[in-house]
TORKOL-4160 file (C-alpha; in steps of 0.2 Angstrom, whole numbers, padded with zeros to 4 digits, m for minus):
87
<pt num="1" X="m0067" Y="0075" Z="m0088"/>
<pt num="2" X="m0061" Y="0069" Z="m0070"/>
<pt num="3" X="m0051" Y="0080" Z="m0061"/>
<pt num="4" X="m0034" Y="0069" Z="m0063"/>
<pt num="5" X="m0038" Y="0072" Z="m0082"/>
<pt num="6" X="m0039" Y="0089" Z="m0082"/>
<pt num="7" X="m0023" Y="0092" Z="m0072"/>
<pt num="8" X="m0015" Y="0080" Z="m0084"/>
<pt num="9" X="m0021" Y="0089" Z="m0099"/>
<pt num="10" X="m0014" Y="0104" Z="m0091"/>
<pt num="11" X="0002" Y="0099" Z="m0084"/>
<pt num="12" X="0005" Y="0092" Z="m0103"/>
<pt num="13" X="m0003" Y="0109" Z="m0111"/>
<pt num="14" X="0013" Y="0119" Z="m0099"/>
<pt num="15" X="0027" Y="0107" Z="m0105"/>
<pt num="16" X="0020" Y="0111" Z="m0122"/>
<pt num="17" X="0022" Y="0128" Z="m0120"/>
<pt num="18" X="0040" Y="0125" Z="m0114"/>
<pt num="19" X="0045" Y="0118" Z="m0126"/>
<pt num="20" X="0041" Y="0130" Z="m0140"/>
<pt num="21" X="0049" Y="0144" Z="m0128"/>
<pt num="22" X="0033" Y="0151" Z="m0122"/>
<pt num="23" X="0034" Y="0155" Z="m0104"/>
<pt num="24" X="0022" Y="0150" Z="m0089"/>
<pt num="25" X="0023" Y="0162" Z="m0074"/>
<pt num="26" X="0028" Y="0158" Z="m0057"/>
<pt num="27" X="0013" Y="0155" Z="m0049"/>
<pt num="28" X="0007" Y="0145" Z="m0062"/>
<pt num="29" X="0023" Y="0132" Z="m0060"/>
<pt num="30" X="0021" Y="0132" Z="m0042"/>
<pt num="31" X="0003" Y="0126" Z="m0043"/>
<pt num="32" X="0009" Y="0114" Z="m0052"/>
<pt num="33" X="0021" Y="0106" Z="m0042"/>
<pt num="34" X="0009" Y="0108" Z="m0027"/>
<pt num="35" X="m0004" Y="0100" Z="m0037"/>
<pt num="36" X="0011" Y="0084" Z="m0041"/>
<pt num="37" X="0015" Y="0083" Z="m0023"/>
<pt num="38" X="m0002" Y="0081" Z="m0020"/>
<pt num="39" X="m0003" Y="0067" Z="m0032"/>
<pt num="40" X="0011" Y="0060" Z="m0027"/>
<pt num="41" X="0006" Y="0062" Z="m0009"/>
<pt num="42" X="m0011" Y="0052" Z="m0012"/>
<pt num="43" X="m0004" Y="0038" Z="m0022"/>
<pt num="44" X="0010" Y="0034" Z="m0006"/>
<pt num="45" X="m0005" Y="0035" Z="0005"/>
<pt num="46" X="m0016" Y="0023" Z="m0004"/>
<pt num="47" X="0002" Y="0014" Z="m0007"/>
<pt num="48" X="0000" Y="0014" Z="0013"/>
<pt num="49" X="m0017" Y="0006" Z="0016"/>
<pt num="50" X="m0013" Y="m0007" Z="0005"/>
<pt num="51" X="0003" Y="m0012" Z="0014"/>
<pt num="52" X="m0007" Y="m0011" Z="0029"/>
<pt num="53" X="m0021" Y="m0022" Z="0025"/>
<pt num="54" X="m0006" Y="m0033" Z="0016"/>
<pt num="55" X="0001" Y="m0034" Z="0035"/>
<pt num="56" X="m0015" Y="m0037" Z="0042"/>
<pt num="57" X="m0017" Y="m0053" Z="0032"/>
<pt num="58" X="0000" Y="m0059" Z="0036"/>
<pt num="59" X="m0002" Y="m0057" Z="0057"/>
<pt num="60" X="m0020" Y="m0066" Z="0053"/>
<pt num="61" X="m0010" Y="m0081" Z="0044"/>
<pt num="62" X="0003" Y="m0079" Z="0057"/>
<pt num="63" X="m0010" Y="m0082" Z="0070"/>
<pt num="64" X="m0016" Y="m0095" Z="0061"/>
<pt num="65" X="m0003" Y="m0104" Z="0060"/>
<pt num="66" X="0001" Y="m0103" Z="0078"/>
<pt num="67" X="m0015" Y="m0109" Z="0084"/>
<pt num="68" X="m0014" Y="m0125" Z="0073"/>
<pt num="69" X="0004" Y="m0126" Z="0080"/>
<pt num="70" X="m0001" Y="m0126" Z="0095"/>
<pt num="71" X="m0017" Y="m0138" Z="0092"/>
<pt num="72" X="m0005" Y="m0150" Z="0083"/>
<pt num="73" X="0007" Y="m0147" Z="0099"/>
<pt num="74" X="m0006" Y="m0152" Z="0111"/>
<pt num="75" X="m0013" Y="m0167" Z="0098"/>
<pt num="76" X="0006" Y="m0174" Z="0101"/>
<pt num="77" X="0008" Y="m0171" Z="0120"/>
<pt num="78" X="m0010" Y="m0182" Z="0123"/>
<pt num="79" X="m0004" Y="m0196" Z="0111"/>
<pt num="80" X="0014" Y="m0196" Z="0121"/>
<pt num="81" X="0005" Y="m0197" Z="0138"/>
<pt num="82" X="m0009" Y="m0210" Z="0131"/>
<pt num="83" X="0008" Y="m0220" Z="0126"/>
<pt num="84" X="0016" Y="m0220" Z="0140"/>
<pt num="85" X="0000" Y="m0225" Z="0150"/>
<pt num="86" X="0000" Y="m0243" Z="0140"/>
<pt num="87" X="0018" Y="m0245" Z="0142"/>
């Protein structure tokens, strides 16, 4: 079994026990919420390298973009100058 596995098996096994009345000790509930938060703690960090690299892509299109802006830009000034020279 993986580790998430096991600590799902085991957080499921302790609301089990809750619910037939059967108590879990103190230490044993906060080892449990440590062991969520961590979860919880590694998905919003993964949820963070995936925003980031998101990012990344969209300042790389944004750049992109701009360059052929500016080529287009450029394309437009030498044909207005090229104009005016035969007029």
């Amino acid at each position: 079994m993986k580790a998430r596995e096991i600590i799902d098996a085991d957080a499921w096994l302790a609301r089990k026990k809750e619910r037939r009345g059967e108590t879990i000790s103190d230490e044993r509930r906060q080892l449990m919420a440590m062991i969520y938060s961590d979860a919880t703690l590694e998905r919003e960090q993964v949820e963070l390298e995936r925003a980031k690299l998101e990012l990344g892509q969209i300042k790389a299109e944004i750049i992109k973009i701009r360059a052929e802006a500016v080529k287009n830009l450029s394309s437009a000034n030498t044909d207005a100058v090229n104009v005016t020279k035969l007029q």
